[in-house]
C-alpha positions as CSV (number, residue, x, y, z in Angstrom):
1,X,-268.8,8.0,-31.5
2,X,-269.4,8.1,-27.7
3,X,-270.9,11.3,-26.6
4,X,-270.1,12.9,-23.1
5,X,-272.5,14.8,-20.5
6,X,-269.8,17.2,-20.6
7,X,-267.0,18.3,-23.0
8,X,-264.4,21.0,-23.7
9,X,-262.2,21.9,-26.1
10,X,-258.3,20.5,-25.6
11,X,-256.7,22.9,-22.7
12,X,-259.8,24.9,-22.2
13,X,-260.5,25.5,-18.3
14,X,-264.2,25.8,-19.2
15,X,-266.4,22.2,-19.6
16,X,-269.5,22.8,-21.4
17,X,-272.9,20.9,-21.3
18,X,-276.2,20.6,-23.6
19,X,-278.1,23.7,-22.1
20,X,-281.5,22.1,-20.6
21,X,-283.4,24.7,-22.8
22,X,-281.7,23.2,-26.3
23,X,-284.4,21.8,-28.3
24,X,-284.1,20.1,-32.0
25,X,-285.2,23.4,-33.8
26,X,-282.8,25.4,-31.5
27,X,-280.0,24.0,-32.8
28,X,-281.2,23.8,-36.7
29,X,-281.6,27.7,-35.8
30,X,-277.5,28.0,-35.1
31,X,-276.8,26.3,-38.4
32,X,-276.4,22.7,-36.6
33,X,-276.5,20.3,-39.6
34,X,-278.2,16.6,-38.5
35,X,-276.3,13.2,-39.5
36,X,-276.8,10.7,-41.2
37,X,-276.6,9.1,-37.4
38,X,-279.5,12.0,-36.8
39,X,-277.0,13.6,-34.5
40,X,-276.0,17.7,-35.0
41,X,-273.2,18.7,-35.8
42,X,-271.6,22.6,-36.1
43,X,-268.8,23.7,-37.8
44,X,-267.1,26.9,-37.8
45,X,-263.9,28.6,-38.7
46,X,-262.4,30.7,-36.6
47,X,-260.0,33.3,-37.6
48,X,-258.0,35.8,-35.1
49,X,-258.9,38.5,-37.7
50,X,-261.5,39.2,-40.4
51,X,-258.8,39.2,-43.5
52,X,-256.7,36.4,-42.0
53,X,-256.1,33.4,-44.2
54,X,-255.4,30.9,-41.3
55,X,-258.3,29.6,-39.5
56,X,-259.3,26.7,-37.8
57,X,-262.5,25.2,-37.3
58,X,-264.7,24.6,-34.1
59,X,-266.5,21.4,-34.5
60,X,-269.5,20.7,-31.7
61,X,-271.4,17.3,-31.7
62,X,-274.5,16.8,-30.0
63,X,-276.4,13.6,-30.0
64,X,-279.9,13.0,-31.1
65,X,-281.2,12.6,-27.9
66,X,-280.0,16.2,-26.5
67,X,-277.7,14.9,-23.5
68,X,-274.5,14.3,-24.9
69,X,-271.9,16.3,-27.0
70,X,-268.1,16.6,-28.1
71,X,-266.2,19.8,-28.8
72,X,-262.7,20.0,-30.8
73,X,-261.0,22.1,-32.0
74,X,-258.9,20.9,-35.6
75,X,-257.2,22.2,-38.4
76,X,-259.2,23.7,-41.0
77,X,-259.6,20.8,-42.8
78,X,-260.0,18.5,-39.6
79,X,-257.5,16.4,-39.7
80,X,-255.7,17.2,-36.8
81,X,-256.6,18.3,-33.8
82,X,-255.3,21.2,-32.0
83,X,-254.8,22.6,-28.3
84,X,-254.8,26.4,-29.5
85,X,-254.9,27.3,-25.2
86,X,-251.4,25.5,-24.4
87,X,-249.5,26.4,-27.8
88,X,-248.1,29.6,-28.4
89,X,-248.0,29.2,-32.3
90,X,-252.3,29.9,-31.9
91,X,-252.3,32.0,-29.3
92,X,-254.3,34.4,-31.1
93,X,-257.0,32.0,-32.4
94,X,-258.1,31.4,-28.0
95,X,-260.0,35.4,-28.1
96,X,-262.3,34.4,-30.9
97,X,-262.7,30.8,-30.1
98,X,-264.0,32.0,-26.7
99,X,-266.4,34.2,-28.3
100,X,-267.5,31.6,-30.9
101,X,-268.6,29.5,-27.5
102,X,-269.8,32.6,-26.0
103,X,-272.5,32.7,-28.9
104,X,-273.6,28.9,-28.6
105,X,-274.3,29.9,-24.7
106,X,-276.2,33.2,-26.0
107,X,-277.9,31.2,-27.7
108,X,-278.8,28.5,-25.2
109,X,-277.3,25.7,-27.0
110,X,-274.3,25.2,-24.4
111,X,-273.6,25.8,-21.0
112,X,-271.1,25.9,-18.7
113,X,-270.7,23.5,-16.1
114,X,-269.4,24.6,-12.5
115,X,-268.4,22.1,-10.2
């Protein structure tokens, strides 16, 4: 898999990068799981609503060497992935998405990039 400097989500306006503070133990604190590649790799489902049964899951990889990631966004099984900021059908999936990304840059796993 070929890892990026930056990466975003399909449709998001906001690129992300590895934050320059993000260590190995950093991200084993966020519930990063390593590889079998020894890269990390977080998974989480986001639903618009606590008692919601759809959800779909966030899926951020960052390579072993802490310079390169990918971000997607798929169904909850991750087969398929989707562009929940250009499709009305999960409009309301794009609040707590944000916030899900909003915690990984809390948490000075991510940044976001300005150009």
């Amino acid at each position: 898999m070929a890892f990026k400097a930056t990466a975003a989500p399909k449709g998001s306006p906001v690129k992300y990068q590895v934050n320059e503070a993000c260590k190995k133990f950093t991200l084993r604190d966020n519930n990063f799981v390593e590889t079998a590649a020894h890269n990390y790799q977080y998974k989480y489902l986001v639903r618009p609503s606590f008692d919601d049964p759809r959800a779909i899951a966030l899926i951020v990889k960052v390579n072993q060497t802490l310079d390169g990631l990918d971000i997607s966004v798929t169904t909850e099984k991750g087969f398929k992935a989707i562009d929940v900021y250009n499709n009305e059908e999960f409009a309301d999936f794009v609040q707590p998405l944000d916030y899900a990304l909003a915690y990984l840059v809390e948490q000075k796993v991510l940044s976001p990039v300005t150009e």
